[in-house]
C-alpha positions as CSV (number, residue, x, y, z in Angstrom):
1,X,-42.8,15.8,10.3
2,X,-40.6,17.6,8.5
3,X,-38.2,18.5,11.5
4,X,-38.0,14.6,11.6
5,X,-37.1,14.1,8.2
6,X,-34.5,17.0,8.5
7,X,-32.9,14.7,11.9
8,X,-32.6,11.8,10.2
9,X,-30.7,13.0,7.4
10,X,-28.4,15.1,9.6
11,X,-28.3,11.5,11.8
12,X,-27.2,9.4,8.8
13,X,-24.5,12.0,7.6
14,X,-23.2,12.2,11.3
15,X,-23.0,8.6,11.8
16,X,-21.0,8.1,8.8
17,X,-18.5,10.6,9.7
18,X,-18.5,8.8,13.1
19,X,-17.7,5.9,11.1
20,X,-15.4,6.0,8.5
21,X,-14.4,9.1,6.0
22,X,-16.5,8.8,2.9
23,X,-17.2,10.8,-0.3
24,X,-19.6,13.8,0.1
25,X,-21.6,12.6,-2.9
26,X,-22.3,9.2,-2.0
27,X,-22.9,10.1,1.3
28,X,-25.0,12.7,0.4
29,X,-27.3,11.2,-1.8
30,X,-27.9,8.5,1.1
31,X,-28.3,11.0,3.7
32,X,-31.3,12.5,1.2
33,X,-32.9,8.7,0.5
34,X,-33.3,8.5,4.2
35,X,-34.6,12.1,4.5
36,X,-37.4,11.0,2.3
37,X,-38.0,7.5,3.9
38,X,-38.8,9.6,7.0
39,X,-41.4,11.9,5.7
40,X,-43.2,9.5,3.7
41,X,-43.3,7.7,7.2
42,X,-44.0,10.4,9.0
43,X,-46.7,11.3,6.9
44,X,-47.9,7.8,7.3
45,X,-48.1,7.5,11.0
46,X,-47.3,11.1,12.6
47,X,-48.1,11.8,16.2
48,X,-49.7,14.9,15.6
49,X,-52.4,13.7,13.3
50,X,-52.8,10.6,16.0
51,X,-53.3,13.7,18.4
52,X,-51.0,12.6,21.0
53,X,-50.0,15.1,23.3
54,X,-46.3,15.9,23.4
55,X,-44.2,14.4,25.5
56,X,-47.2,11.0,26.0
57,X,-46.2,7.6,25.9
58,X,-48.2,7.5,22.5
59,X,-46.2,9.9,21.0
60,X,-42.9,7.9,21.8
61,X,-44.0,4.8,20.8
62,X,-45.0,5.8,17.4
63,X,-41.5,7.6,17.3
64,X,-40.0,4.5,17.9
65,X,-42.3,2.4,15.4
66,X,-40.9,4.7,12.7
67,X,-37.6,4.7,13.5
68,X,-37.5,1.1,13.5
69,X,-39.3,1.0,9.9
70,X,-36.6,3.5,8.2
71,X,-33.5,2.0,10.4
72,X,-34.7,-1.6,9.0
73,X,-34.8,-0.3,5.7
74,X,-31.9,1.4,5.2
75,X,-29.6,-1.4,7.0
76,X,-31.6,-3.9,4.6
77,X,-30.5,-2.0,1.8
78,X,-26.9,-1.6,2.9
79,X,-26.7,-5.8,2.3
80,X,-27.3,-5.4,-1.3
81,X,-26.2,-1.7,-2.3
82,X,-23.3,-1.9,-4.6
83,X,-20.7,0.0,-4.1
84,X,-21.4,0.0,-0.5
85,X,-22.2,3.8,0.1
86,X,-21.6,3.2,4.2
87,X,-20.9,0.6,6.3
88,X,-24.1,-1.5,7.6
89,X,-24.0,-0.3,11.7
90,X,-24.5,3.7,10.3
91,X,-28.4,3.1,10.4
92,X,-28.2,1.1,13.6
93,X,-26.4,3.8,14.8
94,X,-28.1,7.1,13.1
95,X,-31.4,5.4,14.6
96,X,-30.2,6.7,17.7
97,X,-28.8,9.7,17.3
98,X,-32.3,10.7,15.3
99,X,-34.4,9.0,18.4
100,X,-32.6,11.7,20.7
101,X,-32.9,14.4,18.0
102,X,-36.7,13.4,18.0
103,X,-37.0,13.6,21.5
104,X,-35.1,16.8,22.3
105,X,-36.7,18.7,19.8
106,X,-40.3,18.0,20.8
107,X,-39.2,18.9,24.6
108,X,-37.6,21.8,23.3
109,X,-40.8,23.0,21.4
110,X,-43.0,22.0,23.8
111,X,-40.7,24.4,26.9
112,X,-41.4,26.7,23.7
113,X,-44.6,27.1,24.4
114,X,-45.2,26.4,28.2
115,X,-42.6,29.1,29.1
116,X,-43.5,31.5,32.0
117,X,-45.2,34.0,30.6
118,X,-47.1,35.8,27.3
119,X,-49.1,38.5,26.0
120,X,-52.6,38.6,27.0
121,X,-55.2,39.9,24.7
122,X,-55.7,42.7,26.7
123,X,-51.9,43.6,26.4
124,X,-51.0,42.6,30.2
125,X,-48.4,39.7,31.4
126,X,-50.7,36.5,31.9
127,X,-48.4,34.1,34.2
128,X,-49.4,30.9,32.3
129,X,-47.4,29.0,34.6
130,X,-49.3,30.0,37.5
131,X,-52.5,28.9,35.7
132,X,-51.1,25.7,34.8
133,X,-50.2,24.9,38.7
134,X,-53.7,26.1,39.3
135,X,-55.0,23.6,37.3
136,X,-52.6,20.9,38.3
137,X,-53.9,21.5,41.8
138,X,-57.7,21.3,40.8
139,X,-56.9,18.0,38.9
140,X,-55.1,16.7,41.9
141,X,-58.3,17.5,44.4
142,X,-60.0,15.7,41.6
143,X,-58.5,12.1,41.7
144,X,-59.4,9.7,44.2
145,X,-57.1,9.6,47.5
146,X,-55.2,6.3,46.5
147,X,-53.7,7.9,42.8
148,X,-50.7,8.8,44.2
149,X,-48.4,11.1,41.9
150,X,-45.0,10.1,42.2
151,X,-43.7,13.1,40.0
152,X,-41.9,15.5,42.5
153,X,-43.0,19.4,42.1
154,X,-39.5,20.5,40.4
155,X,-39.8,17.8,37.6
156,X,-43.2,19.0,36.0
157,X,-43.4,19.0,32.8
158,X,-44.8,22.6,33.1
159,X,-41.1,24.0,34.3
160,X,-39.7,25.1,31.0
161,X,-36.0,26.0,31.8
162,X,-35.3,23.0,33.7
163,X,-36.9,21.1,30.7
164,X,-34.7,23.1,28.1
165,X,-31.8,21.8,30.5
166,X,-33.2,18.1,30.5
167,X,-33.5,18.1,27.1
168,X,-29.8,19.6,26.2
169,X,-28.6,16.8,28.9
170,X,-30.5,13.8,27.2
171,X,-28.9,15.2,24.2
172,X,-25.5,15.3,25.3
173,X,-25.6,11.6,27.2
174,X,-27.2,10.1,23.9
175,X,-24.4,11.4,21.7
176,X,-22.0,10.2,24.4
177,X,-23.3,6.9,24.2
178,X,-23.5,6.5,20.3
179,X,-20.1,8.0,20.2
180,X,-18.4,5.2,22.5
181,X,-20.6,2.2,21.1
182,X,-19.4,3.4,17.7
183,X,-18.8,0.1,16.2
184,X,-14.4,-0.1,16.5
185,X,-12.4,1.2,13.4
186,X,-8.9,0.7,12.3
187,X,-6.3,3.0,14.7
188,X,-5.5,6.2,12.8
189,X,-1.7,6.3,14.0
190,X,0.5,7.5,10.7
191,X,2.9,5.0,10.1
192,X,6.7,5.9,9.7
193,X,7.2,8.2,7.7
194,X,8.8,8.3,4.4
195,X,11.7,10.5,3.6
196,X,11.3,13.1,1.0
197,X,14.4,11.8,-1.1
198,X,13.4,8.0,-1.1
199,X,9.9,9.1,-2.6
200,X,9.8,8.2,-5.8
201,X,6.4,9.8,-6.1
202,X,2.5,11.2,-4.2
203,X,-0.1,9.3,-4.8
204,X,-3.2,11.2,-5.5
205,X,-4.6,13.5,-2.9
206,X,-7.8,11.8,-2.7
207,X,-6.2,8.5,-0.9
208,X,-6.0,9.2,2.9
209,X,-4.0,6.1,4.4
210,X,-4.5,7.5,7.4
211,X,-7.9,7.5,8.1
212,X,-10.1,5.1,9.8
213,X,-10.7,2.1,7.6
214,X,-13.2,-0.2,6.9
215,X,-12.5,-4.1,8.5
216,X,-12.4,-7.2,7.1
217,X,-13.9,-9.1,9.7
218,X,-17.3,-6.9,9.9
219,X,-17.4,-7.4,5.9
220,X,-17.2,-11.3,5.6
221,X,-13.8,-12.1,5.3
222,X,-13.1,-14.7,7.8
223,X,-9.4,-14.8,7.9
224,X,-9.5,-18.6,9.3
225,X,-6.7,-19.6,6.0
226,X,-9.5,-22.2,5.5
227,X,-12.4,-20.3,4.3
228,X,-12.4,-19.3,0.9
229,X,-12.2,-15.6,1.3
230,X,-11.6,-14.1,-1.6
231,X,-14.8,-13.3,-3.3
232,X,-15.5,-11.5,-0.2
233,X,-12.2,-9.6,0.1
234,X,-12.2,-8.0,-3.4
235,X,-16.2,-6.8,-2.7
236,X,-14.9,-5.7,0.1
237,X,-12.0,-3.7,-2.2
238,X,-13.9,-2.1,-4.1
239,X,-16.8,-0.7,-1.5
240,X,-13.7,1.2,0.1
241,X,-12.4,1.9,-2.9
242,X,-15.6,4.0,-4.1
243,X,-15.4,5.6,-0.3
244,X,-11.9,6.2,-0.5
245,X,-11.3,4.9,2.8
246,X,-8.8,2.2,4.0
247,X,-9.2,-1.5,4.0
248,X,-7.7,-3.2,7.0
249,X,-7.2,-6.7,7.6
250,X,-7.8,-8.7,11.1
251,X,-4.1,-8.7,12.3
252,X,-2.0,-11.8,11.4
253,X,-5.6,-13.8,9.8
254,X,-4.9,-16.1,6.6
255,X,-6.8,-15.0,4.0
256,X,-7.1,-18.0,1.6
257,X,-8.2,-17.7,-1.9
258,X,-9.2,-19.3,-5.4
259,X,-9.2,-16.4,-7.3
260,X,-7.4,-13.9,-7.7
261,X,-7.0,-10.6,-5.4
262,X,-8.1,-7.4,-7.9
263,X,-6.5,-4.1,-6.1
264,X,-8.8,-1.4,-7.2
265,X,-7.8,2.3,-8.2
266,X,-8.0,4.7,-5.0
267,X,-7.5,1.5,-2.8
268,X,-5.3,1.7,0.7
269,X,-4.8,-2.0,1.8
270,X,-3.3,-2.4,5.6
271,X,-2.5,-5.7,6.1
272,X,-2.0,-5.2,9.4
273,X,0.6,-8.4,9.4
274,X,-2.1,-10.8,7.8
275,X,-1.5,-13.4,5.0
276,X,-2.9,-14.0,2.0
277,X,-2.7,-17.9,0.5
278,X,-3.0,-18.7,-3.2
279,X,-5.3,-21.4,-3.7
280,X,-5.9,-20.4,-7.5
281,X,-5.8,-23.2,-9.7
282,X,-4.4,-23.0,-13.2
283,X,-0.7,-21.6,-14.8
284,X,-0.9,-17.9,-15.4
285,X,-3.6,-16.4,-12.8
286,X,-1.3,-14.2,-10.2
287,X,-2.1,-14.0,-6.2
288,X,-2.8,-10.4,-6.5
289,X,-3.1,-8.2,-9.5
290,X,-2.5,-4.7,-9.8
291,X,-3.7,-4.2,-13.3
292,X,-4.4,-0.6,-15.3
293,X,-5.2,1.5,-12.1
294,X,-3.5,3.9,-10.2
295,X,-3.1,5.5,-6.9
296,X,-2.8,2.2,-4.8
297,X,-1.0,2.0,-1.2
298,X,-0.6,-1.6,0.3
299,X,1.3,-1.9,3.5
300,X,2.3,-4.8,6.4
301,X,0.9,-7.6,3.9
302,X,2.2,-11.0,3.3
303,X,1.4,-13.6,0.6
304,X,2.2,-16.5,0.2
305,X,2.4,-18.4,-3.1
306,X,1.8,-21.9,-1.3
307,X,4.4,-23.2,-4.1
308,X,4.7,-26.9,-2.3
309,X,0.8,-26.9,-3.4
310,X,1.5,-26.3,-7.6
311,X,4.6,-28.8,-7.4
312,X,2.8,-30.6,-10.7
313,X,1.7,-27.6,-12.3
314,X,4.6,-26.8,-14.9
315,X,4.6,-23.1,-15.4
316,X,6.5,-20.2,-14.2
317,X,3.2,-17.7,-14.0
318,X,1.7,-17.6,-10.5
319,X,3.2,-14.1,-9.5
320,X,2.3,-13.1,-5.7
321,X,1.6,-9.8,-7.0
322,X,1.6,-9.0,-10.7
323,X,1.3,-4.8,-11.7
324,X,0.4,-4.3,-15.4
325,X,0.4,-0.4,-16.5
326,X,-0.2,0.6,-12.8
327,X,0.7,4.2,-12.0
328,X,1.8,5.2,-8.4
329,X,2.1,2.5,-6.8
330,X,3.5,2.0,-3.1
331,X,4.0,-1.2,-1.5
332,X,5.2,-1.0,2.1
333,X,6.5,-3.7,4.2
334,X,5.2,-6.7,2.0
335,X,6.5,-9.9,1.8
336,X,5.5,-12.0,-1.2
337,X,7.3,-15.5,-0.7
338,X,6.9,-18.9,-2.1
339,X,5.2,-18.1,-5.4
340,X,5.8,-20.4,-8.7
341,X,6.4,-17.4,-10.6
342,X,8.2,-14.1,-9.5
343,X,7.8,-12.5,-6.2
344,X,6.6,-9.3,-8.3
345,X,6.4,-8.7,-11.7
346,X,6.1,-4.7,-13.2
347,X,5.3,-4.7,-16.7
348,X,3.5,-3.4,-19.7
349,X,1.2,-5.4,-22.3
350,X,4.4,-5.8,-25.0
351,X,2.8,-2.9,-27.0
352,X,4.8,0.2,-25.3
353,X,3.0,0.1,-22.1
354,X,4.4,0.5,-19.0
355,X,4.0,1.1,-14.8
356,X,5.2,4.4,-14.0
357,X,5.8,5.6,-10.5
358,X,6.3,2.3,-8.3
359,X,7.8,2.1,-4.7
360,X,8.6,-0.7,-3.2
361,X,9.4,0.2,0.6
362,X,10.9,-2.3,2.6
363,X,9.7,-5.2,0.6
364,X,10.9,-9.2,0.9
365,X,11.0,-11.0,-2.3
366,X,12.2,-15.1,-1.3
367,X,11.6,-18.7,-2.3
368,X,10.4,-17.9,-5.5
369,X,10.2,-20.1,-8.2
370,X,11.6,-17.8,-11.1
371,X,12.5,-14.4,-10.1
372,X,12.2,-12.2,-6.9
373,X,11.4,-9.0,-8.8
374,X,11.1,-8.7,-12.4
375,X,11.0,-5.5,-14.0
376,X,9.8,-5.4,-17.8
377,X,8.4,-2.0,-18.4
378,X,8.7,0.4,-16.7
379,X,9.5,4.4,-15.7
380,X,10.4,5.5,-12.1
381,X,10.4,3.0,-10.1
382,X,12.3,3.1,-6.6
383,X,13.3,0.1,-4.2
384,X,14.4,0.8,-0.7
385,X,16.1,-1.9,1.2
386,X,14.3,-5.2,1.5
387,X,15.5,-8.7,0.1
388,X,14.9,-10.4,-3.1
389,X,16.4,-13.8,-2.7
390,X,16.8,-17.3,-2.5
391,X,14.9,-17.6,-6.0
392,X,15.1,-21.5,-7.6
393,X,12.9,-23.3,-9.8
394,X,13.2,-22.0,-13.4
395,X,15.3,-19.5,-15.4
396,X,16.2,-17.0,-14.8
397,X,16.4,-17.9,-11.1
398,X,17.9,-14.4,-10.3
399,X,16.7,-12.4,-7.2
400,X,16.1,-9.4,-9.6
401,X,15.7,-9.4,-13.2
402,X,15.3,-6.0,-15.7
403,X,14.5,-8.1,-18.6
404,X,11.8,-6.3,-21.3
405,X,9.8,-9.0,-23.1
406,X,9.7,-7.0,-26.2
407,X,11.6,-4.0,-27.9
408,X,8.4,-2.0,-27.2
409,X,9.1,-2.2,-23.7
410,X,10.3,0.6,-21.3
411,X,12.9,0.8,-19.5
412,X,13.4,4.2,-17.5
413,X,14.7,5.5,-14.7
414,X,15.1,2.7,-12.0
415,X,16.9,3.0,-9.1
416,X,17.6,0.4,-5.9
417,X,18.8,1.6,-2.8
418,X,19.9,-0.6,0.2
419,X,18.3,-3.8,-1.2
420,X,19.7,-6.9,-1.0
421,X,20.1,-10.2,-3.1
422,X,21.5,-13.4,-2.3
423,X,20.9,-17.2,-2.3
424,X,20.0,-16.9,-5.7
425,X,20.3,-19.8,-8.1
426,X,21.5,-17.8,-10.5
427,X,22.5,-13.7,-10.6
428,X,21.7,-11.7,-7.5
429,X,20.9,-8.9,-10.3
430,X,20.4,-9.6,-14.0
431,X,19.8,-6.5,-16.8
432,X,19.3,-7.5,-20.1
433,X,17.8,-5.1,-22.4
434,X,16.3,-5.7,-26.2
435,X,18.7,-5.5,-28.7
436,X,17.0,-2.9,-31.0
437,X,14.7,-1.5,-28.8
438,X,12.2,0.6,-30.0
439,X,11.5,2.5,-26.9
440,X,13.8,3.7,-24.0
441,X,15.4,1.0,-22.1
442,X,18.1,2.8,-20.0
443,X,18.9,4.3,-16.6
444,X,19.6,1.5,-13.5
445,X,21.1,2.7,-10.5
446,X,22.2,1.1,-7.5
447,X,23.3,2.9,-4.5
448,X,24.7,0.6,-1.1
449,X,22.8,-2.7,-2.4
450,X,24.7,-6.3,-1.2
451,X,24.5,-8.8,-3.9
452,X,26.2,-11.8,-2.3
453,X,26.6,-15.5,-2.4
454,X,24.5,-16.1,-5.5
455,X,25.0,-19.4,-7.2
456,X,25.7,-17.1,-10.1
457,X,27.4,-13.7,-10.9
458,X,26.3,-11.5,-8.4
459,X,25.5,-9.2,-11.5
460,X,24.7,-10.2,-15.0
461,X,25.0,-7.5,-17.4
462,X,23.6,-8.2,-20.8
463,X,22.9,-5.5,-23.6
464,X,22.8,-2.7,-20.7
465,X,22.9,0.7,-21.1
466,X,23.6,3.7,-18.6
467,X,23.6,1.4,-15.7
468,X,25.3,3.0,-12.3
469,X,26.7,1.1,-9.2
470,X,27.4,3.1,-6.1
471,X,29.1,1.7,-2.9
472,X,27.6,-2.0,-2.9
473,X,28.9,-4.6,-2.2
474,X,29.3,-7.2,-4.5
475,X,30.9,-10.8,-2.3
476,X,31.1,-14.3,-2.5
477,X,29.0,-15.2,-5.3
478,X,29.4,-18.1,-7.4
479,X,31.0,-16.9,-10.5
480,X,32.2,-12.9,-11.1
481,X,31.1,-10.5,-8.9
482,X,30.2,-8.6,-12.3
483,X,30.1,-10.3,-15.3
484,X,29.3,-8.2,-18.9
485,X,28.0,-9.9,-21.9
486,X,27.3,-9.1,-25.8
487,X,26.7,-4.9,-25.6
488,X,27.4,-2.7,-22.0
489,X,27.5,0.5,-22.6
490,X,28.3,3.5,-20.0
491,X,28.6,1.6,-17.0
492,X,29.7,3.4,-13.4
493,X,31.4,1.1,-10.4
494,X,32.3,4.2,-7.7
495,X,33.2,2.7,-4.3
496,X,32.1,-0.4,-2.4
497,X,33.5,-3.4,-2.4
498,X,34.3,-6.8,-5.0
499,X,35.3,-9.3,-2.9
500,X,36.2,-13.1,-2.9
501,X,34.1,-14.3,-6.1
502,X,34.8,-16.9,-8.1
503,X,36.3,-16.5,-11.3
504,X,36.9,-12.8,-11.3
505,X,35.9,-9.9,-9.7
506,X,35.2,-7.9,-12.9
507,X,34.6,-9.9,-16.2
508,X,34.3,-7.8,-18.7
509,X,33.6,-10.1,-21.9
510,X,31.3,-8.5,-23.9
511,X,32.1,-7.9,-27.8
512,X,31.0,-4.4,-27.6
513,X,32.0,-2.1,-24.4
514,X,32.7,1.9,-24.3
515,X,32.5,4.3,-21.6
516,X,33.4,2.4,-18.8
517,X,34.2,4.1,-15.0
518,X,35.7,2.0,-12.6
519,X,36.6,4.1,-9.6
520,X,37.9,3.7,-5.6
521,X,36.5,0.1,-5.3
522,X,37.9,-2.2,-3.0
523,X,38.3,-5.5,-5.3
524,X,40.0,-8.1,-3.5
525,X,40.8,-11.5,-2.8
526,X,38.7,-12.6,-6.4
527,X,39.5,-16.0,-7.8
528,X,41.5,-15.5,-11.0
529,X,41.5,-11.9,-12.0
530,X,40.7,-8.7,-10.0
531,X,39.8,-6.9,-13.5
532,X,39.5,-8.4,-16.5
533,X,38.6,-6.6,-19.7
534,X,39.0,-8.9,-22.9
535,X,36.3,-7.7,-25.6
536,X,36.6,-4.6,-27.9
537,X,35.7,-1.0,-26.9
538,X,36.9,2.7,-26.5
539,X,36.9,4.7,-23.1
540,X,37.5,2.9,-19.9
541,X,38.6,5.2,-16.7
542,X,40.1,3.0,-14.2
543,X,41.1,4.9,-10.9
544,X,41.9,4.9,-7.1
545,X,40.9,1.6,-7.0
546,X,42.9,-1.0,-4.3
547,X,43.0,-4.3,-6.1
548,X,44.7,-7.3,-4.6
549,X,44.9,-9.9,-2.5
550,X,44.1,-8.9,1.5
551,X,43.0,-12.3,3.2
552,X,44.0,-15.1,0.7
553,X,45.9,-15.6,-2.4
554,X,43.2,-16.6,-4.6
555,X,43.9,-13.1,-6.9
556,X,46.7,-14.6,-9.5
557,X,46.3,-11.2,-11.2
558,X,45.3,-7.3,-11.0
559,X,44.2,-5.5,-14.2
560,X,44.0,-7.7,-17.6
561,X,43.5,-6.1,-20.7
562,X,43.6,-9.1,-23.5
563,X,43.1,-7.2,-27.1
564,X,44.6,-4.3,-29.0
565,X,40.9,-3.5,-30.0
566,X,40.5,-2.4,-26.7
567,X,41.3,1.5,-27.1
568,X,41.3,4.8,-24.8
569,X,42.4,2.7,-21.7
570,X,43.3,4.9,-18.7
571,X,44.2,3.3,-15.8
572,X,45.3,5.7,-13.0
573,X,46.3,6.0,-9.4
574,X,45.4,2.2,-8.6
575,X,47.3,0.2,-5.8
576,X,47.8,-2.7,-7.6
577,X,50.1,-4.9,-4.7
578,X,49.2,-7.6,-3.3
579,X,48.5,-9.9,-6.4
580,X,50.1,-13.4,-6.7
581,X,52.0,-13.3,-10.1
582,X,51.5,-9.5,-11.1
583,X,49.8,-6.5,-10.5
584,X,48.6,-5.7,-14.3
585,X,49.1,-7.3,-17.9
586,X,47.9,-4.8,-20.6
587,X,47.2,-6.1,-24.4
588,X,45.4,-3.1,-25.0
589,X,46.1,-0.6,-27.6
590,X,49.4,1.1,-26.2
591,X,49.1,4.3,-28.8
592,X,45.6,5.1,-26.8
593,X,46.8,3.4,-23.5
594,X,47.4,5.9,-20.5
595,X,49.0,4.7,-17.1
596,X,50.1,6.3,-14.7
597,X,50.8,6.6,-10.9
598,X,50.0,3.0,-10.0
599,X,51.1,1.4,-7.4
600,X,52.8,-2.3,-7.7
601,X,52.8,-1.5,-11.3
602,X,55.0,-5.0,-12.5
603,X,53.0,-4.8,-16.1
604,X,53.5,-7.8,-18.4
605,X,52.5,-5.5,-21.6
């Protein structure tokens, strides 16, 4: 009785293991429930008290009755349990792994007992087998001539190594068989890898992506985009979540929803290519939220916003995927299109809040209804490649947007590399900080991003501070290829290209402006001016830079300075040729003023 207890609780552990990776301590504690399921039943209806021989019909039959009795149980309880401590085929398949733990053990003891020979208790060798076969053979000359025994004479129950070897066999087929009926789990292959230096950060050792998951369709998400799944899908979030294991969606299903997706903390969703669809009425409720948790991985997921659906809902609100003070964060190949709000929003609660450590891998931002990604408070967060674009409905209408909502706000240490934004209505990238912040709001860098053919600037700077721009390209947009407002402060343009906007290709207007670096970009072909610099500031560096016209005549002029309260000007080593009417007109202050080795130099100041 207690033997059996013992199997069943090794049985459940294994068949969890078998299952999915789970925490010890949950697992555990159910492993023990069922341990003393099985000797209160086995107290209840043991074969030994019944006095059934070992091996008997009797004896199997009663195995089987309470089996059946603790399996039942347990998989009952596994339909109301919350969290779910493992998934609901463990006891369908621990029943059989403990059946042929049962089974095996009681052939095992019983070869135990029957084996060839013992101590007599006159201390010589007693060859019980040879009185068993002695009394085989009288019980045989007993029965009447038509009981024929169909049991051949190597197969006796009596032979105890070749039942030892029986048993270990039975053993070993059973365990086969659970192993390869094993109810299917998500693939385990590691998906690309990351690169060290695009990490922004690790989430927590305790999330394992990469091991087998629990599935959406066995846990009553029907995926059909008709159902209304979303009840079920954020049970389903945070059972895996307590087990720290994977959810995984049914590849390319449409998860529709009227509420809204909660991401728990510890949560790995693979979306395997699946949808989600917003169904949620009201203005402010997002498709997803992310909200005060951490360590959250969500990968090969779409969502649409189902904007065409909310046409006569006024409100700018309905995020795909909304993170409030979220810590490490990765999202991996998502697309969130079609919202009537932004794509993604990363913010705090306006009191000095804030997301820290937020990736965005790979990630498609388009068709949204205010911004693609909007960034409000937040500290180290990195964006590789993907496209945040083609945003129209509302202001700001920009494919990405750095905009705090209160002075509170943080803004730290942001960098975009390889992204992309255009077909905005407005700026392909807008920045623009409080004006008397109260907390850090500095640090943007963008490193080989295209912000092109936006209705707009293809950059918007507005109160900005420390903000770096590294070989993009900046083409074709709708107004400058960078245009500066009110306050820009320590602002870096090192390589790349300004090409072909409208208007200029630098506008610097602000009224304040100081530590300016402008260095070996190719700004060409701009409507207007090349460089343009007409508010009041101290410390520009302009150098090796090729501005002109290459394809067109559309740039009238190179470098324009337009006020004497513009001081510390260098400008230095620049080719200058090309430009319709002259290659630079300075207005600056000439006392600070330094220029020098400039090609097509035909000043008009």
């Amino acid at each position: 009785m207690l033997l059996d207890a013992a199997i069943w609780l090794v049985a459940i552990y294994g068949a969890a293991r078998l299952r999915v990776d789970v925490k010890d301590n949950l697992l555990l504690g159910a492993a023990t429930l069922a341990f003393a399921v099985a000797l209160v039943l086995g107290a209840i209806n043991d074969p030994h008290v019944a006095d059934h021989r070992h091996g008997s019909f009797e004896e199997v039959t009663d195995l089987l009755g309470t089996i059946l009795v603790a399996g039942i149980g347990l998989l009952t309880w596994t339909f109301f349990a919350a969290p779910l401590v493992f998934v609901r085929s463990v006891p369908v398949v621990a029943g059989a792994m403990a059946l042929a733990g049962m089974l095996s053990a009681r052939f095992l003891i019983h070869g135990w007992h029957s084996r060839p020979s013992v101590s007599g208790s006159d201390g010589q060798q007693v060859d019980r087998a040879s009185e068993q076969k002695s009394e085989a053979t009288a019980l045989s000359v007993a029965q009447p001539p038509n009981n024929t025994d169909f049991t051949h004479s190597g197969d006796r129950l009596g032979d105890p190594p070749l039942l030892m070897r029986k048993s270990v066999l039975m053993l070993m087929l059973t365990s086969g068989f659970v192993i390869a009926n094993t109810p299917t789990t998500a693939g385990t292959a590691k998906p690309a890898p990351i690169a060290a230096a695009q990490r922004a950060h690790t989430p927590d050792e305790t999330l394992r992506p990469n091991a087998p998951g629990m599935l959406a369709r066995d846990n009553d998400v029907v995926g059909d985009g008709i159902t209304d799944d979303g009840a079920a899908l954020n049970a389903l979030l945070v059972s895996a979540a307590t087990l720290e294991v994977p959810v995984v969606l049914t590849k390319r299903s449409t998860i529709y929803t009227t509420v809204e997706i909660m991401i728990p903390s510890n949560t790995v969703l693979k979306g395997n290519g699946a949808t989600i669809k917003c169904g949620i009425p009201g203005t402010y409720t997002p498709t997803v939220g992310i909200k005060n948790v951490s360590n959250v991985i969500v990968e090969s997921l779409n969502i649409n916003g189902n904007k065409s659906a909310f046409s006569g809902v006024f409100t700018e609100f309905k995020h795909g995927i909304q993170m409030v003070t979220a810590t490490n964060v990765i999202l991996q190949n998502v697309s969130t299109n079609m919202n009537k709000g932004d794509g993604i929003e990363i913010a705090g609660d306006n009191t000095g809040s804030y997301c820290e450590h937020i990736t965005l891998n790979n990630v498609t931002c388009e068709h949204n209804h205010r911004n693609g990604l909007s960034v409000e408070s937040a500290i180290a967060v990195r964006v590789h490649d993907g496209s945040y674009s083609y945003s129209s409905g509302t202001s700001p209408q920009c494919g990405i947007d750095i905009e705090p909502n209160s002075a509170a706000d943080v803004i730290q240490d942001v960098s975009f590399d390889g992204s992309v934004a255009t077909g905005n209505a407005n700026a392909g990238l807008s920045v623009r900080l409080s004006a008397a912040p109260m907390s850090n709001q500095e640090g943007i860098q963008l490193t080989s991003c295209v912000l092109s053919s936006n209705a707009g600037p293809g950059v918007q700077l507005s109160i900005a501070n420390h903000i770096t721009f590294t070989d993009c390209a900046i083409n074709n947009n709708g107004y400058a290829g960078i245009s500066t407002v009110t306050t820009v402060n320590h602002l870096s343009i090192s390589g790349g290209e300004i090409l072909r906007n409208k208007t200029r290709g630098i506008f610097g207007t602000t009224t304040t402006m100081n530590d300016w670096l402008i260095s070996g970009v190719k700004i060409l072909d701009n409507v207007g001016y090349g460089l343009s610099l007409d508010g009041t500031g101290s410390g520009f560096v302009i150098t090796s830079n090729t501005i002109g016209n290459k394809t067109t005549s559309n740039q009238l002029y190179g470098v324009a300075t337009a006020v004497p309260t513009l001081t510390h000007v260098s400008i230095l080593n620049n080719d200058v040729r090309g430009n319709t009417i002259y290659g630079m007109g300075l207005a600056d202050d000439t006392a600070t003023r330094l220029a020098q080795s400039n090609k097509g130099y035909n000043s008009q100041g």
